[in-house]
N, C-alpha and C positions, 0 to 999 in steps of 0.2 A: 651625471644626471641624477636627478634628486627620487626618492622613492616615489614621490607622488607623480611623475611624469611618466616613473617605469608603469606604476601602476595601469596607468588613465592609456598607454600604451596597449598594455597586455589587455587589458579588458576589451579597446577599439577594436583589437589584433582579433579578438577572439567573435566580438559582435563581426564584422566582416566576415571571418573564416563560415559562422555558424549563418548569416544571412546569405552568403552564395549557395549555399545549401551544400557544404561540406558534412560530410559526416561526423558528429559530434566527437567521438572517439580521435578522430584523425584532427582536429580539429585545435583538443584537448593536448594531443600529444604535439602539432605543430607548434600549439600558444607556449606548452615547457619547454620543448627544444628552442625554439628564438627567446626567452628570457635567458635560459643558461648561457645559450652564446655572445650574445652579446651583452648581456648587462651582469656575468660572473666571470670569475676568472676560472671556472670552473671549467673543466672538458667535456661538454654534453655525452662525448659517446658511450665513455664508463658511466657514469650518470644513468642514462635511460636507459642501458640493457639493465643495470643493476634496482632499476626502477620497475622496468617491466617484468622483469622474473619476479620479483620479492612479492608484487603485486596480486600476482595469479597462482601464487603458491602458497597461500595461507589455506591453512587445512580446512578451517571455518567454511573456506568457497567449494568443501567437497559436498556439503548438504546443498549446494544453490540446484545442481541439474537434475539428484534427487526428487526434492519436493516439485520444481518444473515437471518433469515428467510425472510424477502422480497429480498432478495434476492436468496434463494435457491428455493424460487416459480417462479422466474422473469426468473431464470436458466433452466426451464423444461418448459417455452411457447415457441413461436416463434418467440419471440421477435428479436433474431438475422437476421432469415429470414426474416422479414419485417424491418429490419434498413437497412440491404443491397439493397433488393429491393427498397426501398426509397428514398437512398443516389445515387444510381451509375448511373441514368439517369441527374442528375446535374454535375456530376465529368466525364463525357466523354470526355470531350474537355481539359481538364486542363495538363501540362504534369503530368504525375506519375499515368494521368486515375484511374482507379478505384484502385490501392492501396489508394487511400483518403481513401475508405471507410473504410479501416482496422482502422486508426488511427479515423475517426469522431465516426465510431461507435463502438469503445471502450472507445473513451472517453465519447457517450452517457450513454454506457451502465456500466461504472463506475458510471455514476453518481446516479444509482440508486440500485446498486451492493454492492459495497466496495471491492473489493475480485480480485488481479490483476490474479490469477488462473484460476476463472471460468469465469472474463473478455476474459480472452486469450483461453479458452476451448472454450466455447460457441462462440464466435466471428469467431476462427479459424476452429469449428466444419464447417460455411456455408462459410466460404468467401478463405479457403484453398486449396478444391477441386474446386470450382468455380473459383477462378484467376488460376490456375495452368490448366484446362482447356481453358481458354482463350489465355495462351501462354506467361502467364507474366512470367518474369525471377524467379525463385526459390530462389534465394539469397533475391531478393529485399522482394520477398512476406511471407519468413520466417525471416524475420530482420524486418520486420514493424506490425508483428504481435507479434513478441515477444515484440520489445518496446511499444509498444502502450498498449498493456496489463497490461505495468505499470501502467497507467493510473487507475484502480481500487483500489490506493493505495495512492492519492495523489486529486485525485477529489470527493469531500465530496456526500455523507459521506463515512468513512472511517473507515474500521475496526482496524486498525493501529493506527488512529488521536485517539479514544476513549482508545486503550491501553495506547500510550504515557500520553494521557489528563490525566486519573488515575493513574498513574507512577510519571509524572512530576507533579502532583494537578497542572491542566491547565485547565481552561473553554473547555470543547469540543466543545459550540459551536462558541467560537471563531476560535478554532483551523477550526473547518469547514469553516467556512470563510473564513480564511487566507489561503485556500488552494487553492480554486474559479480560484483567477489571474496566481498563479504558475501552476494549472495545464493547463487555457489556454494558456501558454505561451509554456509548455511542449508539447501541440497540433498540435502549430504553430512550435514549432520546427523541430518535427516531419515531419506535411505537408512539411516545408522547404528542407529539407532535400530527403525528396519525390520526389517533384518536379523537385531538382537537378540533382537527381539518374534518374529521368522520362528523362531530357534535355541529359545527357551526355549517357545513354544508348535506345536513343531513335530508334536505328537500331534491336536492341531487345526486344522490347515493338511492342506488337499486333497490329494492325491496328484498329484504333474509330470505334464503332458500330453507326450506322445509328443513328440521333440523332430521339428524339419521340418529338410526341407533347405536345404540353404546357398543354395542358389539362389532357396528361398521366402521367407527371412528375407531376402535382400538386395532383392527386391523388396519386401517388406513396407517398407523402410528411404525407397524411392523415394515414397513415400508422406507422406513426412513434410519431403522435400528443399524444396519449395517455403517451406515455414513456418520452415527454416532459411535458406534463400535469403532470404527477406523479413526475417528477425533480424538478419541479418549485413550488408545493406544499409542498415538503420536504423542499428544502434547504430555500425557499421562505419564508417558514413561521418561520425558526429560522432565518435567518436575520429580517425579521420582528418584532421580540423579539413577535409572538403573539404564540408561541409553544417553549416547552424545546426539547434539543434532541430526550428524552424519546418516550416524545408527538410527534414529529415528526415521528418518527421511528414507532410509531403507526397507523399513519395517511399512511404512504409507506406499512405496510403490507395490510392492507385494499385496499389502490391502488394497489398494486400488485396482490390479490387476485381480484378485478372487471376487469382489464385486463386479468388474466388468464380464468375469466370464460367469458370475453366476446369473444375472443381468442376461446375460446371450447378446451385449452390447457391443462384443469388442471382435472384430474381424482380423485379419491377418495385417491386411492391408491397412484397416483404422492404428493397429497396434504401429508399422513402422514406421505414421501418418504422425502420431504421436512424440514415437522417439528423433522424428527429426525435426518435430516443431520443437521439443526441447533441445535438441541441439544448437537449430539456429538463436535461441532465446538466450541462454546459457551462455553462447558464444558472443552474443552481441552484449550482453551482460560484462564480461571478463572485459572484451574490447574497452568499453568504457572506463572501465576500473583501472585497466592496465594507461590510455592515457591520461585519467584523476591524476594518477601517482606518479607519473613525469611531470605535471602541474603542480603537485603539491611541491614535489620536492624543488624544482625549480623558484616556487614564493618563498621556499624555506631558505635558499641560497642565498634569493634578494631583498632578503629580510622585513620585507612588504608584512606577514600577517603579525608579526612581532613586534616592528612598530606600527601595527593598526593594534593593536590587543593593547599596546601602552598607549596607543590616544584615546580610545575609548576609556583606560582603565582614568587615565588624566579630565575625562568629562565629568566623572565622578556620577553615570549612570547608575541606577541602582539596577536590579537583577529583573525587577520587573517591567522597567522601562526598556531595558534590551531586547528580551522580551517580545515587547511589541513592536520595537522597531525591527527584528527578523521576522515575525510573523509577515506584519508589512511588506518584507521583503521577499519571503516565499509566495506572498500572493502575486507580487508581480512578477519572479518568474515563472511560477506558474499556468502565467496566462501567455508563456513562450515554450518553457519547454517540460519534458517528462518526468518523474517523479525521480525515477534512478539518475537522471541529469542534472536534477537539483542535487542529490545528494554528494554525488560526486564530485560537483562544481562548486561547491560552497565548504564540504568539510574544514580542506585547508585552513583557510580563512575563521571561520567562524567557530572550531573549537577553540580554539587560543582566546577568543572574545570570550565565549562559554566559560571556561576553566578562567577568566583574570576577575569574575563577579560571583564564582563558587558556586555555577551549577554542575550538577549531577550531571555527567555526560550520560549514567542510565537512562535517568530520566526525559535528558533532552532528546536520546535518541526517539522515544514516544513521542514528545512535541513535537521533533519536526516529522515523524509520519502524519500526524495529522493533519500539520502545514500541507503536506504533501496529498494527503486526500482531497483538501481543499481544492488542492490543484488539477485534481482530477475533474471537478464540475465546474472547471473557472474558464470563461471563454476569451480567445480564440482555440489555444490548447489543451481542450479537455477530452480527455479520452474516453470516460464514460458519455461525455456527451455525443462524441462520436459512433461511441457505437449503438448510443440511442436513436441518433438521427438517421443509421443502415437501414434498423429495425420498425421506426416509426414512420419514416420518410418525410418527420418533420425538420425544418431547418433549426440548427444549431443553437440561435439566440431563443427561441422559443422555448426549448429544451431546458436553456441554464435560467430561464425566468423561472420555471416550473420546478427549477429544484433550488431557489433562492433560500426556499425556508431552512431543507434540511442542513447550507451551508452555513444557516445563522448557529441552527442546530452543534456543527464543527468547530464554529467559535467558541459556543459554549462549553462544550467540551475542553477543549483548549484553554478558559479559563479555568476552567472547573478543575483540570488537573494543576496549573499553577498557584490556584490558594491553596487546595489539599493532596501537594504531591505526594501524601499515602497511599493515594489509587494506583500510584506508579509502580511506588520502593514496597509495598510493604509483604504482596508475594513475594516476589526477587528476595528479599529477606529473611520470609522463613523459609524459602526454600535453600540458602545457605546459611540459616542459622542464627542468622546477625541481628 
């Protein structure tokens, strides 16, 4: 049988497995075991055990249930109420007023999170009913909350950045670094955008609350220092080269646990509430990974992504036409499955393409998070949009209209890093030297 049959094969095999509503993971691992067996001459059974350990025993995946866990503690304090009340006596005067806060403090609270879901729950849980009380536009205030919730996916650390790192064998704590510039840049685009939205609908925009004193603003600031203190000691001490991811992510649960009890946030029960949302997370995590890597290595037997890396190389694509044809390509499946499903499901495949037109696998690992955010506001499967839709009890489509802009925003971004992939490499570089 010729490769493109096996292909057009395994890909039906897998659209069937994943439309009965098999679990992705099991899914993953059934589509590698029927390539191995029948289309190698290969013995599946050594194969997938020596597939499945290798998989879930890279050290890298020892920081995945860390950072989970500091963050599924960080998710049950109130920490969101005091980033708003912190943020919104400085953002009065600015146009787009207080939607800043949506986008400043989801990018804070990514940065000690990872998780653009419970960035955009938690966020949207205090600042949803609070602006929609105040009279800001509905449109604006559900489109700045779902994009900015991307942000838990792209500003390190990053539950995404450590699957790809283990997928792509990428330094994760490069890859956290490299993420730093792109996600402030996705910040400001945001804010940008804000502001403009603030200037051209300023006839429907509330009237500025009385501004306060300097003295009450700077206290409201002291409110927020803890969650920087914990941000700057995580990411801080892996740019520093004085902590591994791991170590790091140990050092953030700890900080997460002395804010939550200093907070009076965390209960006994909230605490084992926690450790077994990251257990289950974590676990469903590995699952996945462990059936990637029976998939991978099963295309690598049937030499499917090797000659697809030579037909494309044979098209005579350039770097940035590919480019865009993956970009294209995470958007549509994005509009099926979940961020850690694309990554998983496509590495195989599409490093070989990466590496035969001389990108940076560092760098692509940022582009396709970004893809990946995209795909978090792209409907039918978007997850921020979901959980905006719990919280507002709007329907779905309504949702992803509302956040069209910030996704144009995504793109841009996305190009913006491929004319000047400096934003990418150039921390990563001095942070080793090079």
């Amino acid at each position: 049988m010729e490769l493109t049959q096996i292909a057009l094969f395994l890909v039906l095999l897998l659209l069937v497995l994943l439309g009965s509503g098999v679990w992705i993971a099991l899914a993953l691992l059934g589509v590698g075991w029927a390539g191995l067996q029948f289309f190698t001459n290969t013995p599946p059974g050594a194969s997938v055990a020596s597939s499945l350990w290798g998989s879930v025993s890279s050290w890298s995946l020892a920081a995945l249930p860390m950072f989970i866990w500091m963050g599924e503690i960080l998710y049950r304090t109130r920490l969101a109420a005091d980033l708003f009340e912190g943020l919104s006596p400085w953002l009065r005067r600015i146009p787009g007023r207080l939607l800043h806060v949506n986008v400043l403090a989801s990018g804070i609270f990514a940065a000690v999170i990872g998780s653009s879901a419970a960035t955009t729950a938690t966020v949207g849980k205090i600042a949803l009913p609070e602006l929609l009380r105040r009279g800001y536009p509905e449109r604006l205030v559900l489109g700045s909350l779902a994009g900015s919730g991307t942000l838990g996916l792209l500003i390190p650390p990053s539950v995404m950045m450590i699957v790809y790192g283990v997928a792509a064998e990428v330094s994760v704590a490069r890859l956290f670094i490299a993420g730093l510039l792109p996600g402030l840049l996705v910040m400001l685009l945001f804010m940008g955008w804000v502001m403009l939205s603030g200037l051209l609908n300023a006839d429907k925009m509330p009237p500025p609350d009385p501004p306060l004193p300097l003295g009450r603003r700077l206290r409201g600031l002291l409110k927020i220092l803890p969650v920087l203190l914990l941000m700057v000691a995580v990411i801080g001490s892996i740019y520093a080269g004085i902590a591994t991811p791991t170590e790091a992510a140990s050092l953030g649960v700890l900080g997460a646990l002395i804010i939550a009890l200093w907070t009076r946030s965390l209960s006994w029960p909230g605490l084992l509430e926690s450790l077994m949302g990251a257990v289950r997370t974590s676990s469903m995590i590995g699952f996945i990974l462990a059936g990637a890597a029976v998939l991978s290595i099963a295309m690598a037997f049937t030499g499917i992504p090797a000659a697809l890396a030579a037909w494309v190389a044979g098209l005579g694509l350039s770097k940035y036409a590919l480019l865009a044809v993956l970009m294209l390509l995470f958007l549509v499946l994005g509009a099926f499955l979940d961020g850690i499903s694309i990554i998983v499901l496509t590495t195989s495949v599409i490093l070989p393409l990466a590496k035969a037109v001389g990108i940076d696998l560092l760098w692509f690992g940022i582009f396709l998070v970004i893809a990946v955010e995209l795909a978090q506001i792209t409907p039918p499967v978007g997850f921020n949009l979901f959980v905006l839709q719990g919280l507002s009890g709007r329907d779905i489509f309504t949702i992803a209209r509302s956040a069209l802009p910030f996704l144009a925003m995504l793109l841009l971004a996305a190009a913006l890093i491929t004319v000047f992939p400096q934003i990418v490499t150039w921390l990563p570089a001095r942070m080793t030297g090079g």
